[in-house]
Residue frames as a rotation matrix with the C-alpha (Angstrom) as fourth column:
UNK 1
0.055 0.949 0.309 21.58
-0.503 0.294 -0.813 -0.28
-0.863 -0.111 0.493 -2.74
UNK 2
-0.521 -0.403 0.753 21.02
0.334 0.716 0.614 -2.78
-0.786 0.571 -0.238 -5.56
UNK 3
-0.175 0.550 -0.817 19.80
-0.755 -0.608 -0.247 -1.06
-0.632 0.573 0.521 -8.79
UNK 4
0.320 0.638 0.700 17.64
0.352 0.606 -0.713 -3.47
-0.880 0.474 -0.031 -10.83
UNK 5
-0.570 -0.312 -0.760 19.38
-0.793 -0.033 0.608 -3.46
-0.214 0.950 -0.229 -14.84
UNK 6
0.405 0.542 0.736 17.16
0.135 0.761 -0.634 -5.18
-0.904 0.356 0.235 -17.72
UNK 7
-0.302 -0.769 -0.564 19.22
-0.615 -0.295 0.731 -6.11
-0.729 0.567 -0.383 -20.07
UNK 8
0.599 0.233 -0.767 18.42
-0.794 0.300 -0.529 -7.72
0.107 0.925 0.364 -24.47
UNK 9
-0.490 -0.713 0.502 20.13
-0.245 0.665 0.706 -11.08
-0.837 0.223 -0.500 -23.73
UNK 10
0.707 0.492 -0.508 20.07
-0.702 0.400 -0.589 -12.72
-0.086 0.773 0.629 -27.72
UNK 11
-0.743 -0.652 0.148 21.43
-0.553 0.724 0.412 -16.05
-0.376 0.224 -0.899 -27.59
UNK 12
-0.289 0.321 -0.902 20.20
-0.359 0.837 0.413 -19.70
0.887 0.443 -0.127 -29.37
UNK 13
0.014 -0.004 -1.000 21.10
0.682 0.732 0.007 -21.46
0.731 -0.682 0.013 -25.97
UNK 14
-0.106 0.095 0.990 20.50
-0.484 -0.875 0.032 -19.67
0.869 -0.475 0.139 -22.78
UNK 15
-0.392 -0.178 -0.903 21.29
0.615 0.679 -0.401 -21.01
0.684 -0.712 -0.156 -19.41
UNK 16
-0.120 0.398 0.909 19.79
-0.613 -0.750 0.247 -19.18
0.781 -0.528 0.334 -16.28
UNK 17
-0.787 -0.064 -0.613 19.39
0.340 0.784 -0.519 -20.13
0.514 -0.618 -0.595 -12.91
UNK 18
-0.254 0.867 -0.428 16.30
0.958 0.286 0.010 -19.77
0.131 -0.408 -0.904 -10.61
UNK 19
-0.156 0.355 -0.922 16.51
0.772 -0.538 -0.338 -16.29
-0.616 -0.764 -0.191 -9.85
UNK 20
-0.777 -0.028 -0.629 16.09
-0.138 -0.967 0.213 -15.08
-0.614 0.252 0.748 -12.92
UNK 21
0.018 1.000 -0.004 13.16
0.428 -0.012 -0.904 -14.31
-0.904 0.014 -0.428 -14.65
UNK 22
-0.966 -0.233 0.109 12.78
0.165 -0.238 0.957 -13.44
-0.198 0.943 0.268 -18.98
UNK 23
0.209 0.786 -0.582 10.05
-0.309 -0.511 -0.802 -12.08
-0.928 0.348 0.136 -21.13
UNK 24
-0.512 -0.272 0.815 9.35
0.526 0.651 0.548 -13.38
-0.679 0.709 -0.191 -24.57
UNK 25
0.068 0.702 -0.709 8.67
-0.393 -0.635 -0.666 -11.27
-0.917 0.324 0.232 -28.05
UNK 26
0.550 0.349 0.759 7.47
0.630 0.422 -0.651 -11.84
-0.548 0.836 0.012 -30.76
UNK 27
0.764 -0.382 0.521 10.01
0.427 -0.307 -0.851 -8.89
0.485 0.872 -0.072 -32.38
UNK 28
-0.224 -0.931 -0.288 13.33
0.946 -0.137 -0.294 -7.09
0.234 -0.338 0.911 -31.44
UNK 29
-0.680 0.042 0.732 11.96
-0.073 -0.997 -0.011 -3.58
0.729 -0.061 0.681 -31.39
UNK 30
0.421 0.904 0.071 9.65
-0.146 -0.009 0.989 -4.65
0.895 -0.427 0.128 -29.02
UNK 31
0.726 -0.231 -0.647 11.83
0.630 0.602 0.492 -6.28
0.276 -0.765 0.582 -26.74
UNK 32
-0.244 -0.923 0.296 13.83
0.825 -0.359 -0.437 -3.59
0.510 0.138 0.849 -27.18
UNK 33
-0.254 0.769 0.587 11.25
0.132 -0.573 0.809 -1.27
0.958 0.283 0.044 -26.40
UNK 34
0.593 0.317 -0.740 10.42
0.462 0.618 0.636 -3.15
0.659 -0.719 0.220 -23.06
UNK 35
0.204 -0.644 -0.737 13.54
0.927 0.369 -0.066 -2.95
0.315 -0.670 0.672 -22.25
UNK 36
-0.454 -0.015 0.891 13.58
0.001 -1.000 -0.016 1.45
0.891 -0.007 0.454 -22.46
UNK 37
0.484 0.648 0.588 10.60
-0.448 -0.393 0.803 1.56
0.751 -0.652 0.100 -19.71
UNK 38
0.814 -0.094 -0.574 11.84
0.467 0.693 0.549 -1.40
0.346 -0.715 0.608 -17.46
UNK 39
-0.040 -0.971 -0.234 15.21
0.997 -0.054 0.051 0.91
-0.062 -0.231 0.971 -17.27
UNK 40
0.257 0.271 0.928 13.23
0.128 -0.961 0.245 4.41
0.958 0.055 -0.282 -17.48
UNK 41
-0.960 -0.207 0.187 14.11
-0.136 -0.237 -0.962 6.21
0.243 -0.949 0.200 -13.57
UNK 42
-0.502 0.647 0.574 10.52
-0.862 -0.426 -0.274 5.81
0.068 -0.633 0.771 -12.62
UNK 43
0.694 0.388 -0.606 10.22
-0.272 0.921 0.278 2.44
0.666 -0.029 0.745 -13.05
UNK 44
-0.120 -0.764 -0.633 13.32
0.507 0.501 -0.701 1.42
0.854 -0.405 0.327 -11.40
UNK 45
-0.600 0.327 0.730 11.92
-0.675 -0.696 -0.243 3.88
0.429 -0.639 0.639 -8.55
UNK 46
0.512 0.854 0.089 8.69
-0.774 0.414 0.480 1.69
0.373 -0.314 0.873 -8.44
UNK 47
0.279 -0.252 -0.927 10.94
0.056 0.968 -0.246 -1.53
0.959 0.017 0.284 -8.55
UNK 48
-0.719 -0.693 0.062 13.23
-0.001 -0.088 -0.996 -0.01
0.695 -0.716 0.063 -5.50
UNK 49
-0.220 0.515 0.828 10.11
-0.974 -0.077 -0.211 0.92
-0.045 -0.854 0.519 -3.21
UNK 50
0.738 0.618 -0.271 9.13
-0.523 0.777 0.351 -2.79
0.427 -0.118 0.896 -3.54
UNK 51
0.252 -0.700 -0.668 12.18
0.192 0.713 -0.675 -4.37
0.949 0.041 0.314 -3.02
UNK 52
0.972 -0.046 0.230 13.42
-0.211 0.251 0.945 -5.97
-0.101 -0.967 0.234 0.25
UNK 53
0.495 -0.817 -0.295 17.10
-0.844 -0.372 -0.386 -5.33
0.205 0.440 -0.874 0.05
UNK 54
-0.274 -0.843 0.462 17.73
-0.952 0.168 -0.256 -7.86
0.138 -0.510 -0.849 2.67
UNK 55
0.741 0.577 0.345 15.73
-0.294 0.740 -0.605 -10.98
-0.604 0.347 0.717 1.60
UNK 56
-0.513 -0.560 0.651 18.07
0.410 0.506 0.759 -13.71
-0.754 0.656 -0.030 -0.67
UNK 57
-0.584 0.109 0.805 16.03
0.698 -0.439 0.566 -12.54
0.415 0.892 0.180 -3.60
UNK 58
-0.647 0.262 -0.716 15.36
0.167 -0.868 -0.468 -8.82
-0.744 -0.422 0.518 -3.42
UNK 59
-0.546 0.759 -0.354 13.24
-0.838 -0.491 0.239 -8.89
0.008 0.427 0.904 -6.80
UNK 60
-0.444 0.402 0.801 10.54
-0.235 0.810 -0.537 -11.37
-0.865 -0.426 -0.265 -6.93
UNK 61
-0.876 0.321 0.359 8.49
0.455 0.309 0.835 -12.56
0.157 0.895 -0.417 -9.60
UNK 62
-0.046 0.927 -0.372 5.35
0.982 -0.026 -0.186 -10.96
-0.182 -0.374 -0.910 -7.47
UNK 63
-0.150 -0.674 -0.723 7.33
0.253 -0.733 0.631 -7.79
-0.956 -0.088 0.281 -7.39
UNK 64
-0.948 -0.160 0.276 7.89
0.254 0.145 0.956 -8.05
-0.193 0.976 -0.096 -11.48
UNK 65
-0.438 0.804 0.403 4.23
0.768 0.102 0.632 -8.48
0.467 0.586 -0.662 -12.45
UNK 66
0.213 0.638 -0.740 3.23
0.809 -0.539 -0.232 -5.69
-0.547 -0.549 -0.631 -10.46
UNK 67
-0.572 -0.386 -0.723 4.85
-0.325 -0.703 0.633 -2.95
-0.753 0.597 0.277 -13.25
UNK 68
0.166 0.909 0.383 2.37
0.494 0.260 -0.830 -2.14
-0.854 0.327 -0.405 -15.33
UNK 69
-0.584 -0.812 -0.017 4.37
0.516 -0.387 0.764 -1.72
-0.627 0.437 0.645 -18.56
UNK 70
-0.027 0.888 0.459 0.79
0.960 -0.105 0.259 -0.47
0.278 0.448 -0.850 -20.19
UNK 71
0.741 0.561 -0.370 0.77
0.550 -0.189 0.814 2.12
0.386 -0.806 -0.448 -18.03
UNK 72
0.065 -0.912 -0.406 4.42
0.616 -0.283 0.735 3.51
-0.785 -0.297 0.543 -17.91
């Protein structure tokens, strides 16, 4: 199965293609922070029950905003 990883990219330049998706802070411990829950087992739980393994993009952006990081 595909396990969802959020990972602290710090670069200047940053290239990405469509299927991914970033979050902007305003500090490193925050983003750092973020990144603890988004990679806690019960989030990545929630993420898996949503995801459609077999779909070209198994997370979505619709998918994403549903994780209520308030709330974790």
């Amino acid at each position: 199965m595909i396990r969802p990883v959020f990972i602290f990219i710090c670069a200047f330049l940053l290239l990405l293609d469509d299927t991914c998706y970033f979050i902007g802070f305003d500090t490193l411990e925050e983003a750092q922070d973020v990144q603890n829950l988004l990679n806690l087992p019960e989030t990545q739980k929630f993420i898996e029950s949503f995801m459609f393994v077999d779909d070209k993009q198994a997370i979505t952006k619709d998918l994403l905003m549903r994780i209520g990081l308030d709330n974790i």
